[in-house]
C-alpha positions as semicolon CSV with decimal commas, in nm:
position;residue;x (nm);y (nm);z (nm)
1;X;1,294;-3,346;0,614
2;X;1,519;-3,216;0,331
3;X;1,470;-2,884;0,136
4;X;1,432;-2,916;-0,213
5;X;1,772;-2,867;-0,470
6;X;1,605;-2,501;-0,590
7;X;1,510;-2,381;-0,195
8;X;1,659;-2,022;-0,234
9;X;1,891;-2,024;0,141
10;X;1,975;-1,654;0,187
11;X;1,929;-1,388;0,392
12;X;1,880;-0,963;0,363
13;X;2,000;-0,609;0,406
14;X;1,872;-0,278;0,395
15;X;2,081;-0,034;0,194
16;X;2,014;0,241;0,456
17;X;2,138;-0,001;0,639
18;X;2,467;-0,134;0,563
19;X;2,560;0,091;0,263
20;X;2,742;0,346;0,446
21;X;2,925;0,660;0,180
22;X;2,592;0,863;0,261
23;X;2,736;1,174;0,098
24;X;2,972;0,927;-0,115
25;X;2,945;0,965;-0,545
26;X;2,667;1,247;-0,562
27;X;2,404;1,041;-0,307
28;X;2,124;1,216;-0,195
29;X;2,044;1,207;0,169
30;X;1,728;1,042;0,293
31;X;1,591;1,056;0,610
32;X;1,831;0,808;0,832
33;X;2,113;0,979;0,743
34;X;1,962;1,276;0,960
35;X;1,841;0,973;1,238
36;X;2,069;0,985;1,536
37;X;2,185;0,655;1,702
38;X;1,976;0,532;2,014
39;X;2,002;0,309;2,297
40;X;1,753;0,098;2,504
41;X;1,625;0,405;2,687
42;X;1,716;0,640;2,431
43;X;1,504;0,720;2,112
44;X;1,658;0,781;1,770
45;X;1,610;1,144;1,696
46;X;1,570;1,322;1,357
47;X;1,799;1,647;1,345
48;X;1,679;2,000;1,188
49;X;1,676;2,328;1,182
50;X;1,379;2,502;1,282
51;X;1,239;2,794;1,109
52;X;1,436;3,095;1,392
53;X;1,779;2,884;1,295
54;X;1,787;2,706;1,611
55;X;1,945;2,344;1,588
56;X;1,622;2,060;1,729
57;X;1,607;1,697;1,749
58;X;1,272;1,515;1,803
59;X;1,211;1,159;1,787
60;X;1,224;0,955;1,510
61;X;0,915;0,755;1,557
62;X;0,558;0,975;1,472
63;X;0,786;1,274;1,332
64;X;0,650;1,516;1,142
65;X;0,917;1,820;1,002
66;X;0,769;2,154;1,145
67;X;0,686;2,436;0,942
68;X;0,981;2,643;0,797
69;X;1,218;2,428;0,931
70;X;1,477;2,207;0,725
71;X;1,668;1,892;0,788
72;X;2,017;1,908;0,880
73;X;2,362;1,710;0,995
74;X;2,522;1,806;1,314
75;X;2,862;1,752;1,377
76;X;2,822;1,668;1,748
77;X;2,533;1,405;1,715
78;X;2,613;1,006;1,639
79;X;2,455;0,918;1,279
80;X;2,498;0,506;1,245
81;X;2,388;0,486;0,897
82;X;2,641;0,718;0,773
83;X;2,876;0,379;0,760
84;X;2,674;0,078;0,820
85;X;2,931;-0,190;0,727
86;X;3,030;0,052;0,430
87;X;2,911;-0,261;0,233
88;X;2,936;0,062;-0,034
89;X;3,322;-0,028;-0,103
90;X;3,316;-0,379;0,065
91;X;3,045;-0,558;-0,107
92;X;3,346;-0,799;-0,329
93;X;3,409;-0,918;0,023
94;X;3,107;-0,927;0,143
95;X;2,928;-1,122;-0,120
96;X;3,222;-1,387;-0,093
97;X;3,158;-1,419;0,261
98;X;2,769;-1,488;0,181
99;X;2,924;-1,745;-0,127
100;X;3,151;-1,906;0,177
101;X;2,826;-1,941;0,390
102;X;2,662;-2,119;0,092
103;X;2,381;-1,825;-0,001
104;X;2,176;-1,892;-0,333
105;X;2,013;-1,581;-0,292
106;X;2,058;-1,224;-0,131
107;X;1,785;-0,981;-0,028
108;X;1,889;-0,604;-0,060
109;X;1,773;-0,265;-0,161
110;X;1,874;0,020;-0,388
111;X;1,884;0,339;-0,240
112;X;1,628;0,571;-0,425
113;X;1,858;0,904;-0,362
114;X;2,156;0,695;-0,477
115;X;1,968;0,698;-0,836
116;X;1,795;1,049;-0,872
117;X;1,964;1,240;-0,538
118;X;1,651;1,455;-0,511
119;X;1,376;1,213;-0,679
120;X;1,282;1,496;-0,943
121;X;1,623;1,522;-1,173
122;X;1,574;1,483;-1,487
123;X;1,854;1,197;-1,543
124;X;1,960;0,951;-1,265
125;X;2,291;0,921;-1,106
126;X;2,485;0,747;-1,341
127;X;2,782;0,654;-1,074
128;X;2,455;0,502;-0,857
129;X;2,351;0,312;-1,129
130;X;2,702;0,145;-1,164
131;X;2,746;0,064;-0,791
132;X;2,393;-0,161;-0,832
133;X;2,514;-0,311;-1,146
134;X;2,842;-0,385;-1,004
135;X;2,695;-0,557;-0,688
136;X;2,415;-0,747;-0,928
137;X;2,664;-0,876;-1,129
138;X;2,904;-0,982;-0,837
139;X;2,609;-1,142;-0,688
140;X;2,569;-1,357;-1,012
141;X;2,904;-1,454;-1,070
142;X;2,923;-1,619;-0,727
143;X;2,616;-1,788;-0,810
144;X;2,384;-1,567;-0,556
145;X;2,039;-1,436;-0,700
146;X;1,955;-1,114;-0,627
147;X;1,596;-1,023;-0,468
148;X;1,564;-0,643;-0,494
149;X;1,400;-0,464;-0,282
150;X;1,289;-0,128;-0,493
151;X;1,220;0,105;-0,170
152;X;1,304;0,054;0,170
153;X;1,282;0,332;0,370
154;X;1,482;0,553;0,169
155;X;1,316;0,824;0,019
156;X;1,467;1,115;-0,114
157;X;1,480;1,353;0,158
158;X;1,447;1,658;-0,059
159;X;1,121;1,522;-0,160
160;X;0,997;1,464;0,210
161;X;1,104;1,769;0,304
162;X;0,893;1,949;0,002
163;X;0,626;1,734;-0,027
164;X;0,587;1,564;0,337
165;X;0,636;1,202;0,206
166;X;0,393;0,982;0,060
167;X;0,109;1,188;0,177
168;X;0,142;1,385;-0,165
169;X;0,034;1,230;-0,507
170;X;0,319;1,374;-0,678
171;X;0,550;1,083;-0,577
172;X;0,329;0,855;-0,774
173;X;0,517;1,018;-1,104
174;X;0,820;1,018;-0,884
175;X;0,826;0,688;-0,803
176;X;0,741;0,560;-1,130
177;X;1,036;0,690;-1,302
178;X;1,270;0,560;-1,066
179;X;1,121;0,236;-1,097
180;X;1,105;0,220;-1,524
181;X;1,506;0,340;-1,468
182;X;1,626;0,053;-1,241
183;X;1,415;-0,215;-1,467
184;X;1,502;-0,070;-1,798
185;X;1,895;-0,071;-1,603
186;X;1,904;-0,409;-1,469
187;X;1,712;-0,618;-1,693
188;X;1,840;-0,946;-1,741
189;X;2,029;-0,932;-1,415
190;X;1,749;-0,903;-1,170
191;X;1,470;-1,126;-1,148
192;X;1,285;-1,110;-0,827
193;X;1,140;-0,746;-0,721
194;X;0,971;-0,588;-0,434
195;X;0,834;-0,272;-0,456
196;X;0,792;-0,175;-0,125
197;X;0,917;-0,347;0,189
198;X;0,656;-0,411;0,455
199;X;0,382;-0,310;0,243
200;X;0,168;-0,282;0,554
201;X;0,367;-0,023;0,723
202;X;0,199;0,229;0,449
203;X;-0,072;0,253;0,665
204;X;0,183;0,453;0,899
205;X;0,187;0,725;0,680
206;X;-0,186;0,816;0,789
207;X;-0,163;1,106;1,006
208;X;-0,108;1,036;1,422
209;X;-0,438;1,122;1,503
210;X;-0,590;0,933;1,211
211;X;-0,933;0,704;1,338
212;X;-0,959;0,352;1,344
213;X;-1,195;0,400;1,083
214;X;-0,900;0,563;0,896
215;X;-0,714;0,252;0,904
216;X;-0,996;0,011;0,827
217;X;-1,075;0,162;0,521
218;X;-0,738;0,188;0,398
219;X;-0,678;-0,194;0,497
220;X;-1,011;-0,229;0,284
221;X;-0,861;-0,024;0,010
222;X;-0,546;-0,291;-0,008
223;X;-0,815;-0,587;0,016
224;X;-0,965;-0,449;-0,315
225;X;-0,657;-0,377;-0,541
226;X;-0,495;-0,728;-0,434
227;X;-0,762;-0,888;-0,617
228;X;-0,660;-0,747;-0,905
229;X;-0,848;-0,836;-1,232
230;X;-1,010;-1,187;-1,121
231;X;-0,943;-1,200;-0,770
232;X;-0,794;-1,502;-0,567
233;X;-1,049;-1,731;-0,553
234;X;-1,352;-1,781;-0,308
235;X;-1,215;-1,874;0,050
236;X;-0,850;-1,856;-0,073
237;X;-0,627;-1,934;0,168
238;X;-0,294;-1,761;0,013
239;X;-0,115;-1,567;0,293
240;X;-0,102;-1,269;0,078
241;X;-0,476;-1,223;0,123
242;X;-0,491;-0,925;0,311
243;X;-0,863;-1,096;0,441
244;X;-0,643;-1,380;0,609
245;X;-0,426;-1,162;0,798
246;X;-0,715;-1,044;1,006
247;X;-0,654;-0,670;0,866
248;X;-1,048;-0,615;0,778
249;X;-1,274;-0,508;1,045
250;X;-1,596;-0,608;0,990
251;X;-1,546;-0,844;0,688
252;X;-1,926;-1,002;0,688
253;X;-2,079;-0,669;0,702
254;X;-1,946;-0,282;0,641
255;X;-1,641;-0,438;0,434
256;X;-1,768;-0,727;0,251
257;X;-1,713;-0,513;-0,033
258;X;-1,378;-0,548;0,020
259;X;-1,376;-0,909;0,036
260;X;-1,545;-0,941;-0,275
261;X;-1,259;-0,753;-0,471
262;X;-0,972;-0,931;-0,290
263;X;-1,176;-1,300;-0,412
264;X;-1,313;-1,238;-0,680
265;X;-1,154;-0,920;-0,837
266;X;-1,221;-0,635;-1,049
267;X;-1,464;-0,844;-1,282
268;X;-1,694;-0,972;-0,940
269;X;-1,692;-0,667;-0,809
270;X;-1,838;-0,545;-1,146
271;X;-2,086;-0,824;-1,156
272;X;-2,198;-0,752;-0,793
273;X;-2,293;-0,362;-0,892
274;X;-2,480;-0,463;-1,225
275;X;-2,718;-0,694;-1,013
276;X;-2,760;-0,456;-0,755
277;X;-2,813;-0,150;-1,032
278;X;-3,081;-0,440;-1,196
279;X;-3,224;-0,469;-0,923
280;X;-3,314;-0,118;-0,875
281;X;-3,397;-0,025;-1,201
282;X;-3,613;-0,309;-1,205
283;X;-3,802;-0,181;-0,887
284;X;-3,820;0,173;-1,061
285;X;-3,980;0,043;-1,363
286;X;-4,235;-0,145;-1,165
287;X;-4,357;0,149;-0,985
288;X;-4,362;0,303;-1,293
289;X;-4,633;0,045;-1,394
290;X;-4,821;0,065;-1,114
291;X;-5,173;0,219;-1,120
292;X;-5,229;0,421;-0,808
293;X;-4,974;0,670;-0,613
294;X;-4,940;0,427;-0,334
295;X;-4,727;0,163;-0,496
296;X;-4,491;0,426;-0,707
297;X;-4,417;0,534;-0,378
298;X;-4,327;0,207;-0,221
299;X;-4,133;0,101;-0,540
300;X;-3,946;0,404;-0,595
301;X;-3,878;0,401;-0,210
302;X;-3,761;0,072;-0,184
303;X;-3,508;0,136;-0,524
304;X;-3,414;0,393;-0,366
305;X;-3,334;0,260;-0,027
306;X;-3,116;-0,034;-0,225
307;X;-2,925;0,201;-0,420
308;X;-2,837;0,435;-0,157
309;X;-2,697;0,170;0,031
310;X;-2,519;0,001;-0,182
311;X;-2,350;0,361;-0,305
312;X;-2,297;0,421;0,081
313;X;-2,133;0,076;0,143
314;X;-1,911;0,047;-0,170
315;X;-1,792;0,414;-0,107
316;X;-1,674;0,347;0,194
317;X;-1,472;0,017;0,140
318;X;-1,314;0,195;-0,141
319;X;-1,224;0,546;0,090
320;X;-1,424;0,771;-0,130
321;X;-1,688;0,824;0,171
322;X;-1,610;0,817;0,538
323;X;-1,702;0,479;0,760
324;X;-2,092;0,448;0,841
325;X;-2,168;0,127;0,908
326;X;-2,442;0,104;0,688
327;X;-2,450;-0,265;0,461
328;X;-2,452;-0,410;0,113
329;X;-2,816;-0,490;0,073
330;X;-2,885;-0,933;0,053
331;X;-2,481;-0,958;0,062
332;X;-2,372;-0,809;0,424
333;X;-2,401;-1,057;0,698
334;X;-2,709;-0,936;0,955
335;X;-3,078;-1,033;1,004
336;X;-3,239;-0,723;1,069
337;X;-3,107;-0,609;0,702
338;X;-3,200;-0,916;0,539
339;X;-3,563;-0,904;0,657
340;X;-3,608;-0,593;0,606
341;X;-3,523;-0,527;0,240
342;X;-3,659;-0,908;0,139
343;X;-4,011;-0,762;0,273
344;X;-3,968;-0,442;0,094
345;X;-3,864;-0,659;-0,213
346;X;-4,224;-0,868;-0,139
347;X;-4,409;-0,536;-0,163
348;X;-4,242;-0,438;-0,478
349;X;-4,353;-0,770;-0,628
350;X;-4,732;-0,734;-0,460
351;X;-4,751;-0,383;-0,628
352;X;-4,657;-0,572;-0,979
353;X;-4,866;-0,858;-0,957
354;X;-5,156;-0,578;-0,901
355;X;-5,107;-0,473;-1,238
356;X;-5,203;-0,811;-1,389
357;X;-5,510;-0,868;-1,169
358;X;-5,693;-0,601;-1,324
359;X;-5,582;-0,672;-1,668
């Protein structure tokens, strides 16, 4: 078996990784440059200063800054990322290294703090923006295509420490600046972006004691916006389909919803909430009809029940309501469902075939 002439052979870095010059051309810090290093038995610890002044260390993984307190470097504690390979004034070398090895393309990051040190500056960094252009073009000229990766890991750490990450909707706003800056900066010598490495990993940022439920929903949240504007196609089998990858719980029943925005988008999901919103109105206006008490009620009832639950169902695969495991009436897989609303559906149409036999 041979790999095809245009098979992109490569392989990736982290800047928090391998940058090194932390403090280096008015860099911001982000949050491994206050990580300690670690060992097998030995967890990597985030340094601060708690609200009294005392100097603390906790863990790195789960951490959560306390209140009052502030993130600090301590000159007796180990920080590895400080100098990674200090691929910061090496990269000339570096790249020709990765040209020697035969590379035709190079995965890597730009630091976020290296471009606006904070995250809320008004102008970026201009001697950040350089360094990336430098490297970019280096890359090019020994015929090595860069694959960017737009955050990895490396959020301002004056905005965590304000805002407590990406818990807070203000790095939306945030975010999209520094992202316009670094396309508007680098257009023409970057092709291939990714705007967030590990995509999945967002569901870390829930809080530690977040529910199961928690995560579903958010997994079902993901399903939804993947699809986009038309979807992927019924029964896709692209292994971007966040259905595939075994991340949605209950995908026949609680969270088809989900599945029907990640297949057949934005426009299906529309079409599915029309015919259910017929179908209720229709009910509605058939007990409307109706000549005696008896079958308004069981029309307007059975409406009713339809609506609700498809208001319940769809609320909850798109997080506005929490989980309840109730269905999406004649779409969720389950027998007991199905009967029940297609006899409540069969009185509905009794009650409006009444009308005509005493016409």
């Amino acid at each position: 078996m041979k790999f095809s002439k245009d098979f992109y052979w490569g392989g990736a870095v982290a800047a928090n990784q391998c940058e090194g010059a932390w403090n280096v051309d008015g860099r911001g810090m982000t949050r491994t440059d206050v990580t300690t290093g670690g060992t097998v038995n030995t967890p990597r610890m985030v340094t601060f200063i708690d609200k009294d002044g005392n100097k603390q260390k906790l863990p790195n993984h789960g951490f959560k800054l306390p209140e009052g307190a502030h993130f600090a470097v301590f000159d007796d504690e180990l920080y590895p990322n400080h100098d990674g390979i200090d691929f910061y004034h090496h990269y000339k070398e570096d790249i020709a290294l990765l040209k020697e090895m035969g590379f035709k393309m190079f995965r890597l990051s730009i630091s976020w703090s290296r471009i606006y040190p904070t995250g809320e500056e008004d102008k970026p960094n201009q001697a950040g923006l350089d360094f990336y252009r430098n490297v970019f073009t280096e890359l090019r000229n020994a015929g090595i295509e860069p694959l960017v990766s737009i955050w990895h890991f490396d959020t301002p750490l004056a905005l965590e420490e304000k805002y407590g990450d990406w818990l807070d909707r203000k790095y939306i706003a945030l975010y999209e600046k520094y992202v316009t800056t670094i396309f508007n900066e680098y257009k023409g010598l970057v092709k291939y972006w990714l705007t967030f490495n590990e995509i999945n990993n967002t569901i870390n940022f829930l809080p530690d004691n977040a529910s199961d439920e928690a995560y579903q929903q958010n997994n079902s949240e993901m399903a939804i916006g993947s699809g986009q504007l038309t979807g992927k196609g019924l029964n896709n089998n692209t292994t971007t389909s966040v259905k595939n990858g075994n991340y949605i719980s209950e995908p026949q029943t609680d969270f088809i919803f989900a599945i029907i925005g990640e297949e057949l988008g934005f426009v299906g999901c529309c079409i599915i909430i029309a015919l259910l919103l017929l179908v209720v109105i229709q009910c509605i206006l058939i007990g409307m009809r109706s000549r005696d008490l008896a079958g308004k009620i069981i029309c307007s009832g059975v409406g009713g029940l339809i609506g609700f639950q498809s208001f319940i169902n769809i609320s909850v695969a798109t997080n506005m309501l929490p989980n309840t495991g109730v269905p999406l009436p004649f779409i969720s897989y389950g027998l007991t469902s199905l009967v029940s609303l297609y006899i409540g559906i069969g009185f509905v149409l009794n009650v409006g075939l009444q009308q005509k036999k005493y016409q």
